[in-house]
One Martini backbone bead per residue (centre of mass of N, CA, C, O) as a GRO file, in nm:
protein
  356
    1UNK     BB    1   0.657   0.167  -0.824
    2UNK     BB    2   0.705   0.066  -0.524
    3UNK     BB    3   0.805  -0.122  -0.369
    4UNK     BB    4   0.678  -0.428  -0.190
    5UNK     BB    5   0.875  -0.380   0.093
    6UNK     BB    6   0.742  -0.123   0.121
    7UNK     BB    7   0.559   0.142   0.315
    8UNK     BB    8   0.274   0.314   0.209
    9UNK     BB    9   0.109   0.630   0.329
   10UNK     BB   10  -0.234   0.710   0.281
   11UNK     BB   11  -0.515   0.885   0.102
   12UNK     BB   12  -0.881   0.828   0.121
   13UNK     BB   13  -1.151   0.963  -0.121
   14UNK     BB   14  -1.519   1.120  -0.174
   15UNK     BB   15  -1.602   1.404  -0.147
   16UNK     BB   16  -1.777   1.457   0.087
   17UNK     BB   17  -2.157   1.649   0.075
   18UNK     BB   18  -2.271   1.644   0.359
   19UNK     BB   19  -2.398   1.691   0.660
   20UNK     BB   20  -2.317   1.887   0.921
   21UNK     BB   21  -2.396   1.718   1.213
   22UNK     BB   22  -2.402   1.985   1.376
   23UNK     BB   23  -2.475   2.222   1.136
   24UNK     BB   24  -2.609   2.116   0.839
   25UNK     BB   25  -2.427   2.190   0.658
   26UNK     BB   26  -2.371   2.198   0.269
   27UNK     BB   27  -2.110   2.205   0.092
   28UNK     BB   28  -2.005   2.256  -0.190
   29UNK     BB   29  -1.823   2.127  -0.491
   30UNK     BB   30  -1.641   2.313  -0.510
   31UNK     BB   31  -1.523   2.343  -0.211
   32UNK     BB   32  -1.431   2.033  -0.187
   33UNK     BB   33  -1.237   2.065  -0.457
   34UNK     BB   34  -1.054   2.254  -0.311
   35UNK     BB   35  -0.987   2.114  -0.068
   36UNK     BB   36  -0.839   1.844  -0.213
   37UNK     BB   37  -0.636   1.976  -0.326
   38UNK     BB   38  -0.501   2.087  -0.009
   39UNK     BB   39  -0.477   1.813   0.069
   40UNK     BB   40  -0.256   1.715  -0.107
   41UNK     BB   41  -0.037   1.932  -0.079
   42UNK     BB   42  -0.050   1.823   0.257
   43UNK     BB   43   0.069   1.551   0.200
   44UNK     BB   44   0.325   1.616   0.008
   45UNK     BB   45   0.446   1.810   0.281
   46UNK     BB   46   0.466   1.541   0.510
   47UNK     BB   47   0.531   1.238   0.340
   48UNK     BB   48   0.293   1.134   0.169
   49UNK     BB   49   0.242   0.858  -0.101
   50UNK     BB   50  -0.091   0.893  -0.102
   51UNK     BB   51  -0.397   0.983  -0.348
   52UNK     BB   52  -0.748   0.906  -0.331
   53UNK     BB   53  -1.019   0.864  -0.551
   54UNK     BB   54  -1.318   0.856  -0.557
   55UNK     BB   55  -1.612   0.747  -0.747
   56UNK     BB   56  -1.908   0.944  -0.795
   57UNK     BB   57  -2.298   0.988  -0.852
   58UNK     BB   58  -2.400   1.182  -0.598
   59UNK     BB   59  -2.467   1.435  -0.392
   60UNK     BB   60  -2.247   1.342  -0.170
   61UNK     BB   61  -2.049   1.387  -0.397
   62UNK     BB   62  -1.802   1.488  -0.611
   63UNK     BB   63  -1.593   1.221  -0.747
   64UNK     BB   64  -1.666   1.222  -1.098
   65UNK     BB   65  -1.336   1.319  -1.187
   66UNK     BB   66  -1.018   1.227  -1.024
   67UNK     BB   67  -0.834   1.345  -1.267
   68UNK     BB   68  -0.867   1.618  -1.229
   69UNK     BB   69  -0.836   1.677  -0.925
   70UNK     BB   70  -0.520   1.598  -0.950
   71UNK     BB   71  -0.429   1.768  -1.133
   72UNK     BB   72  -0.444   2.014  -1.021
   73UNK     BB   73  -0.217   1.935  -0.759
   74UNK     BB   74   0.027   1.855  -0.920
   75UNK     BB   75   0.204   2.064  -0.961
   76UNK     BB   76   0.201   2.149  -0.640
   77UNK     BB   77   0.345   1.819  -0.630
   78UNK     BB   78   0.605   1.585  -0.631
   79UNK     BB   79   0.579   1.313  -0.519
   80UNK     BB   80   0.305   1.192  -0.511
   81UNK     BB   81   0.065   0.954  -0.560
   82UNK     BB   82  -0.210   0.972  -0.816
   83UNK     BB   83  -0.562   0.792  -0.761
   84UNK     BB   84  -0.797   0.590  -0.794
   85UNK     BB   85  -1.063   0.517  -0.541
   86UNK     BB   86  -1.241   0.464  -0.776
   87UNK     BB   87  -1.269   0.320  -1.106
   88UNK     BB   88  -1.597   0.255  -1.281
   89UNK     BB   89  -1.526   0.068  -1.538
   90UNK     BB   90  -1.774  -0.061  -1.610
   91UNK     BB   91  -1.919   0.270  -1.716
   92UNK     BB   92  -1.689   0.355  -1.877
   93UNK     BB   93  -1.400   0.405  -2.124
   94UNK     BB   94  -1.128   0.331  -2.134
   95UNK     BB   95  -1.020   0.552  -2.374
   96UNK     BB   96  -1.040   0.739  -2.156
   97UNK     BB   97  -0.926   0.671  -1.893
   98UNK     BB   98  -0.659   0.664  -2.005
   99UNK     BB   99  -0.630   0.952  -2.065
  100UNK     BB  100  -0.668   1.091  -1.785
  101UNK     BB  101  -0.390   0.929  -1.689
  102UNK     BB  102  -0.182   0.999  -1.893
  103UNK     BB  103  -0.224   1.332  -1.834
  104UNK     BB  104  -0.184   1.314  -1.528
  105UNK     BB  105   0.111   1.197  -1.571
  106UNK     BB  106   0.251   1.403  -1.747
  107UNK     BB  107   0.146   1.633  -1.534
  108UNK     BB  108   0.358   1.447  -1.267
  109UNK     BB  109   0.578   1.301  -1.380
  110UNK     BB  110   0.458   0.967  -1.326
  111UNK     BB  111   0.202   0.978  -1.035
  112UNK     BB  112   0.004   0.774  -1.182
  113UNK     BB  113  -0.328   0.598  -1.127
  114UNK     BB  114  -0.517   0.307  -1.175
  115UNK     BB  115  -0.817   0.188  -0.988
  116UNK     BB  116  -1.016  -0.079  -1.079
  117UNK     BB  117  -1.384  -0.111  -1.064
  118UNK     BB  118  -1.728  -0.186  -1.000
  119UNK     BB  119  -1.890  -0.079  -0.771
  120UNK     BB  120  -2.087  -0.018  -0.470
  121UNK     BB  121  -2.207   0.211  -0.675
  122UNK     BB  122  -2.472   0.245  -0.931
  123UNK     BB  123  -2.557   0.501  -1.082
  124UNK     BB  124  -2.346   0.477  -1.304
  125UNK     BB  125  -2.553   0.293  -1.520
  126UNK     BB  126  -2.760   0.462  -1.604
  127UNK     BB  127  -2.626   0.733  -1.671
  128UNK     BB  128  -2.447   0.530  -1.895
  129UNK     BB  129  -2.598   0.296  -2.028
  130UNK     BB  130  -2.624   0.030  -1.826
  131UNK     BB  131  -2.648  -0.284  -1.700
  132UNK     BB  132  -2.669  -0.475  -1.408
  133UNK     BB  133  -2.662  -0.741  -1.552
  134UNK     BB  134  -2.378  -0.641  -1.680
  135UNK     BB  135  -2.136  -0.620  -1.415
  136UNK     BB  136  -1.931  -0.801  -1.493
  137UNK     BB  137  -1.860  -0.840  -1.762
  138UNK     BB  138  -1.803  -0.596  -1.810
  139UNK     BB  139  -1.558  -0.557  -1.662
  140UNK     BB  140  -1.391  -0.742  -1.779
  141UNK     BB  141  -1.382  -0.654  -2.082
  142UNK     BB  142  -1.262  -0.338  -2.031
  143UNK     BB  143  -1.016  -0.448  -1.856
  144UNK     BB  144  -0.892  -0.575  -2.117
  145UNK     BB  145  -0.879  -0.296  -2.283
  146UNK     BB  146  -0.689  -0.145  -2.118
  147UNK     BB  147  -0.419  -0.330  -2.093
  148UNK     BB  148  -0.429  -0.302  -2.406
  149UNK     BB  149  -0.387   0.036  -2.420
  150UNK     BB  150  -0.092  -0.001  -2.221
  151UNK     BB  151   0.094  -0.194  -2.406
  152UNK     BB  152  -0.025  -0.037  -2.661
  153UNK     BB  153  -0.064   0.204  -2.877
  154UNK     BB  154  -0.202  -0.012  -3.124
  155UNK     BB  155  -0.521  -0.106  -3.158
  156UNK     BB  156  -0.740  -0.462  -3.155
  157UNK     BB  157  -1.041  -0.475  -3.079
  158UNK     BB  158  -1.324  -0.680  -2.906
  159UNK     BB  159  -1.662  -0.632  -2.799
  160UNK     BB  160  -2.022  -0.646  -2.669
  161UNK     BB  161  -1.979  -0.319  -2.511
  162UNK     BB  162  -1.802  -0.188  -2.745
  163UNK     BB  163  -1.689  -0.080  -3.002
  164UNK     BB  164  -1.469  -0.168  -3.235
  165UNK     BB  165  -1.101  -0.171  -3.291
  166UNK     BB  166  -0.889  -0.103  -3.550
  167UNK     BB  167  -0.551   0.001  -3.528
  168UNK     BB  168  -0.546   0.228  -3.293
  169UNK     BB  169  -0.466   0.483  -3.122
  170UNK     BB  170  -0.342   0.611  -2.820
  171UNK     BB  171  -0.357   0.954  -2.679
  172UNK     BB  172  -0.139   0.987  -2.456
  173UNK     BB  173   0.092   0.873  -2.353
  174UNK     BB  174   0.302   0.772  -2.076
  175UNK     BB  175   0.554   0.771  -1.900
  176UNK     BB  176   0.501   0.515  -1.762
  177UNK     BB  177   0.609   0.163  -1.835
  178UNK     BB  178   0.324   0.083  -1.701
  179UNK     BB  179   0.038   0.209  -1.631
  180UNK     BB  180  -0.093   0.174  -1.339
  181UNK     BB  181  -0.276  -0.071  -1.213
  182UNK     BB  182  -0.557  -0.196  -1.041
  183UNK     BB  183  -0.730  -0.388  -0.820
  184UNK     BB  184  -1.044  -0.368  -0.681
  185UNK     BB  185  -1.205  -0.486  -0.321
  186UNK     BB  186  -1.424  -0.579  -0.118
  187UNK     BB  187  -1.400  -0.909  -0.071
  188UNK     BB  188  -1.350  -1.115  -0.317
  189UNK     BB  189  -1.250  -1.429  -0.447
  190UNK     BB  190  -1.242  -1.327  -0.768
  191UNK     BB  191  -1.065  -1.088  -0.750
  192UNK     BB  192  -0.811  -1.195  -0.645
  193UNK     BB  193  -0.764  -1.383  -0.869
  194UNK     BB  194  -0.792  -1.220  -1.104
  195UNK     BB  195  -0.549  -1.014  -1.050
  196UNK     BB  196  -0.348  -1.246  -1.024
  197UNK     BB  197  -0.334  -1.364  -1.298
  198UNK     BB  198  -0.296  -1.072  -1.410
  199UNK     BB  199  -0.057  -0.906  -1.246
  200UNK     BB  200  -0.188  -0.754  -1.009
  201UNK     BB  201  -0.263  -0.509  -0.803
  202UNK     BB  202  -0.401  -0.485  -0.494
  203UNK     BB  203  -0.690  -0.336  -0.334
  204UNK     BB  204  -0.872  -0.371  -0.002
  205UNK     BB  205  -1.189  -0.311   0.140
  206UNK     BB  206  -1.189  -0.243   0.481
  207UNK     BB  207  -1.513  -0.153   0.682
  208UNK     BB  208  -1.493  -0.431   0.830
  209UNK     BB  209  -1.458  -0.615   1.087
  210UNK     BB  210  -1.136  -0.795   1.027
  211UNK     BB  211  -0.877  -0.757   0.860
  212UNK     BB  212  -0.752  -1.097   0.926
  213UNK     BB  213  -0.953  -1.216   0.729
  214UNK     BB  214  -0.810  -1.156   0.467
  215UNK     BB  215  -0.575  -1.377   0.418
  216UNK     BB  216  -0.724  -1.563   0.241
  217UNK     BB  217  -0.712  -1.355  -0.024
  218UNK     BB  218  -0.407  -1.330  -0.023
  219UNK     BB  219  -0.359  -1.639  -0.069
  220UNK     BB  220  -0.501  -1.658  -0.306
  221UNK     BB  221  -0.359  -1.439  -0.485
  222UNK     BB  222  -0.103  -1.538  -0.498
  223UNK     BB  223  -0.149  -1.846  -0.584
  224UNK     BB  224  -0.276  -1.707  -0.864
  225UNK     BB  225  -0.010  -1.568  -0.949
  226UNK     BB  226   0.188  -1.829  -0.954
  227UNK     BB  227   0.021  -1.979  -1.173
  228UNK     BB  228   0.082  -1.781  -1.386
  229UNK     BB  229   0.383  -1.648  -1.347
  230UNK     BB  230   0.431  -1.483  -1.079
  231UNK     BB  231   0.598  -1.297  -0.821
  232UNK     BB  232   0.411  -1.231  -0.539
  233UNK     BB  233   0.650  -1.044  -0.397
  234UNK     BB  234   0.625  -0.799  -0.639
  235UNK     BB  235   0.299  -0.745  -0.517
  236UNK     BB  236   0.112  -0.501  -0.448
  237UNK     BB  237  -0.083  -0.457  -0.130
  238UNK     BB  238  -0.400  -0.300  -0.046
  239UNK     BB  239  -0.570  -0.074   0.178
  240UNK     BB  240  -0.876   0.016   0.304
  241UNK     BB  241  -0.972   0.274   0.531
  242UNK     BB  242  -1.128   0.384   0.786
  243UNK     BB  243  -1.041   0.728   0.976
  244UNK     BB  244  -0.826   0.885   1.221
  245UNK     BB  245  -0.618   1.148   1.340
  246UNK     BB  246  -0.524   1.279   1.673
  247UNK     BB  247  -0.416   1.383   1.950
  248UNK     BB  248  -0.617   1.165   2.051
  249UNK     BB  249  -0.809   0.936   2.109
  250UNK     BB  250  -1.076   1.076   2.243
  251UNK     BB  251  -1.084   1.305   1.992
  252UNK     BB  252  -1.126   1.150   1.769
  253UNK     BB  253  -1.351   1.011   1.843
  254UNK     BB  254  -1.552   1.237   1.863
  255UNK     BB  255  -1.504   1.367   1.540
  256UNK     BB  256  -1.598   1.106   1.393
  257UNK     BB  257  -1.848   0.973   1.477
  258UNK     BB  258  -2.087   1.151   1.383
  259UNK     BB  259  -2.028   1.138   1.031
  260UNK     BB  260  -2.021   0.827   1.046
  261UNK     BB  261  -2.316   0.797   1.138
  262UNK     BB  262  -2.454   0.952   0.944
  263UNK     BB  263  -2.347   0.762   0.672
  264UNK     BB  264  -2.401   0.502   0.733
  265UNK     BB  265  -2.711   0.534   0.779
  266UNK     BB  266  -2.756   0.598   0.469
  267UNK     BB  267  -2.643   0.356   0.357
  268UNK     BB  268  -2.812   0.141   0.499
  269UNK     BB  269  -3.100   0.227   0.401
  270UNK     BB  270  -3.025   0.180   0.105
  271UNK     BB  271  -2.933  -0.139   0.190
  272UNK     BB  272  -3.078  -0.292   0.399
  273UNK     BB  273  -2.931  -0.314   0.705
  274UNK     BB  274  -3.106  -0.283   0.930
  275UNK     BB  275  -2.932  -0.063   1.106
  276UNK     BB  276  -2.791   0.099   1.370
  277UNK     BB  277  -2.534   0.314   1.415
  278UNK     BB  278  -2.345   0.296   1.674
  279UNK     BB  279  -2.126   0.350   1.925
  280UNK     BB  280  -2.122  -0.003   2.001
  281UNK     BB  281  -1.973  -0.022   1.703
  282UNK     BB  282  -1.733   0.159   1.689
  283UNK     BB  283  -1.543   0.100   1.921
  284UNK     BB  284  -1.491  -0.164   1.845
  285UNK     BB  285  -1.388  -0.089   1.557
  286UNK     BB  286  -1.131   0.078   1.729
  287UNK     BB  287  -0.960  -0.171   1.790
  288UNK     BB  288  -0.696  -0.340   1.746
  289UNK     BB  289  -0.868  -0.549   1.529
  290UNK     BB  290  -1.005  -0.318   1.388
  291UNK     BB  291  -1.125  -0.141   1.081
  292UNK     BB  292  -1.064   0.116   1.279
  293UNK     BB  293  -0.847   0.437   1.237
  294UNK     BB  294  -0.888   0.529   1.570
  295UNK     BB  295  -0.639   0.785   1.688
  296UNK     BB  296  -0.346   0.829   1.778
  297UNK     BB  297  -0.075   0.801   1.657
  298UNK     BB  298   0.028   0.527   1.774
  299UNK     BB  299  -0.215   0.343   1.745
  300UNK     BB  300  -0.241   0.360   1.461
  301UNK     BB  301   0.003   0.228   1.406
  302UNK     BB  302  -0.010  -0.011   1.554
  303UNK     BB  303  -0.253  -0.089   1.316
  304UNK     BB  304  -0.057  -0.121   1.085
  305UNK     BB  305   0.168  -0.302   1.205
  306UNK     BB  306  -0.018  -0.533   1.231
  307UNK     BB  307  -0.112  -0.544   0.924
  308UNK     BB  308   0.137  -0.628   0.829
  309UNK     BB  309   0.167  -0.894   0.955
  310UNK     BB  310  -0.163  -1.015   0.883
  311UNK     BB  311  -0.087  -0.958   0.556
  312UNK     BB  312   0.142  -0.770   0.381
  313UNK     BB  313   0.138  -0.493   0.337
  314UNK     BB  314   0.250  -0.180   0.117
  315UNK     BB  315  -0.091  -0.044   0.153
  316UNK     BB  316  -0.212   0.240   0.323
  317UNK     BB  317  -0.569   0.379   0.351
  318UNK     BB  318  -0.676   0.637   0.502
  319UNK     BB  319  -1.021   0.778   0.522
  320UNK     BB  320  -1.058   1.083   0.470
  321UNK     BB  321  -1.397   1.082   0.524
  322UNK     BB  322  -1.710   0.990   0.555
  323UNK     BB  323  -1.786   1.245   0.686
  324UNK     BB  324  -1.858   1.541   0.734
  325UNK     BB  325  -1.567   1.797   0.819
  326UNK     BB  326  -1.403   1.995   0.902
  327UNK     BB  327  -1.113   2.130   0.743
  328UNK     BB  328  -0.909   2.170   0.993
  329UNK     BB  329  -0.909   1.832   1.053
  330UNK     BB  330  -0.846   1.694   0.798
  331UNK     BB  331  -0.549   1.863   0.801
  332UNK     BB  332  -0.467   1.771   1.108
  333UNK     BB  333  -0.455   1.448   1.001
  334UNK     BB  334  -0.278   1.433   0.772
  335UNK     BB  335  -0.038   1.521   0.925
  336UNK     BB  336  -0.041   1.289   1.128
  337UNK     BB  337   0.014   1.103   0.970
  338UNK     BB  338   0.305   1.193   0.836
  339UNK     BB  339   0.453   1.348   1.106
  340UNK     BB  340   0.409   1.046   1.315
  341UNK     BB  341   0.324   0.807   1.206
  342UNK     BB  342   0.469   0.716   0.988
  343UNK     BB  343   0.790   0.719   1.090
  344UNK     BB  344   0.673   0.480   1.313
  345UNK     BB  345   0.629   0.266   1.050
  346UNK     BB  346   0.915   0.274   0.926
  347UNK     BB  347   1.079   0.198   1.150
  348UNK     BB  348   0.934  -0.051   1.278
  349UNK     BB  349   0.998  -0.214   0.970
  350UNK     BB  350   1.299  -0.205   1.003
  351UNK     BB  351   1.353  -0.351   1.229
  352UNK     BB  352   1.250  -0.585   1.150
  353UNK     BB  353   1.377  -0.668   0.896
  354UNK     BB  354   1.675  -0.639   1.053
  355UNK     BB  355   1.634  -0.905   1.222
  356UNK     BB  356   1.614  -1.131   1.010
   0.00000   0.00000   0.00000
């Protein structure tokens, strides 16, 4: 894992197979699971450090396997590391997550993670046979058995949603050791605290609202951390946050707000938030202080150095994208993050580093 002193830039997708805004066509899951491979390679051809497939069981995103699709891109790419953005721990099986990402480190030599949530869509528990009722329990858990499954060869372990394991191996072991685990979190305390307490990385989907809310939940997580007896200093933090860069602010969104708006509404209707993704909320959120990271390379950066002022963060996913793109401007996206945007926010904290 990289320094938590330094920062590093990368991409977050859910494979999203929707209908694209505009011709209405609807891409199959295998084009899109091609396209995320060449995203990737030309992801770690810019020079960002980091690539997250969101886990997802329904017909509009494609990343029901985020192990399989990374490990595809490993041998093609060098640097960059491979993460799911998220694995829903909860309805899956830590013994087989733990196999496909110490798999996938293995190809990758290295430089695989998992990033571990309950999940803020529920698919997949009906899918896998679990309740709903039991979403924390499970979470709780299993995540208790993963970390006991990399810390050690040889398991013990005894839990309440899944048979007791006794003494038994699992592998193959991992390159890293330990393999990197994180914790996602919407924005709960209970997630923050979590995390600190177990000395675990955490990364924060922010979506919503203003970044700088969230200084508080940075807050509980270092102080449970501490609380604990590790030393917050050297825990990474990360945002998850959707965006584009264009050439222009003015293209960027223009190219952004159409898909964003179709997946946002489809969202909406499903969780019942009886509000229409209007384009003067979109605006908003892509103001210098909103969640939303679109604009030319400059303003991008300019609002990733902002967050790294009021969070600490180490790490930034821009989610490209929310709804069907182009494959050739998501590409054109990624170059330009790589190529532009990360250059200008490593000067600029270097800059700020060397002053103090």
């Amino acid at each position: 894992m990289a320094d938590p002193a330094m920062m590093e830039i990368g991409i977050s997708t859910f494979l999203e197979t929707t209908p694209d805004p505009v011709t209405g066509k609807v891409i199959s899951h295998a084009e899109r699971l091609r396209n995320a491979v060449e995203e990737i390679v030309l992801a770690d051809q810019v020079g960002l450090d980091v690539y997250g497939i969101g886990e997802h069981h329904r017909p509009d995103y494609a990343g029901t396997a985020p192990a399989v699709v990374l490990a595809a891109a490993a041998p093609m790419t060098k640097r960059i590391r491979l993460t799911s953005a998220v694995t829903v721990l909860s309805s899956d099986d830590p013994v087989r997550v733990y196999q496909a990402f110490s798999t996938l480190d293995g190809i990758s030599n290295g430089r695989a993670e998992i990033m571990a949530g309950r999940g803020s869509f529920i698919e997949s528990f009906p899918l896998f046979g679990y309740k709903l009722d039991d979403y924390d329990e499970l979470f709780e858990e299993k995540l208790e058995l993963l970390l006991a499954i990399r810390a050690s060869e040889k398991v013990t372990w005894r839990g309440g949603h899944r048979p007791a394991i006794h003494d038994l191996g699992v592998y193959p072991r991992s390159v890293q050791n330990p393999l990197p685990v994180w914790i996602a979190s919407g924005g709960t305390p209970e997630s923050a605290i979590r995390a600190g307490l177990l000395g675990l990385p955490i990364a924060f989907a922010i979506i919503g609202g203003m970044p700088e809310s969230f200084a508080t939940l940075v807050s509980l997580y270092k102080r449970a951390a501490a609380r604990a007896g590790h030393d917050p200093a050297t825990l990474p933090i990360a945002t998850h946050s959707h965006g584009f860069v264009g050439e222009t602010t003015e293209q960027a969104a223009e190219l952004f707000f159409p898909p964003t708006q179709a997946q946002m509404n489809v969202i909406g209707r499903e969780r019942g938030w009886g509000q229409h993704y209007s384009r003067a909320t979109f605006d908003a959120a892509r103001g210098l202080r909103g969640a939303l990271y679109v604009g030319d390379p400059e303003y991008v950066a300019e609002k990733i150095i902002l967050l790294r002022k009021n969070l600490g963060v180490t790490r930034f996913f821009l989610h490209v994208n929310v709804g069907t793109m182009p494959h050739r401007d998501v590409l054109r996206s990624i170059e330009l993050l790589g190529t532009k945007v990360a250059p200008i926010v490593r000067k600029e904290l270097a800059r700020i580093e060397g002053a103090k």
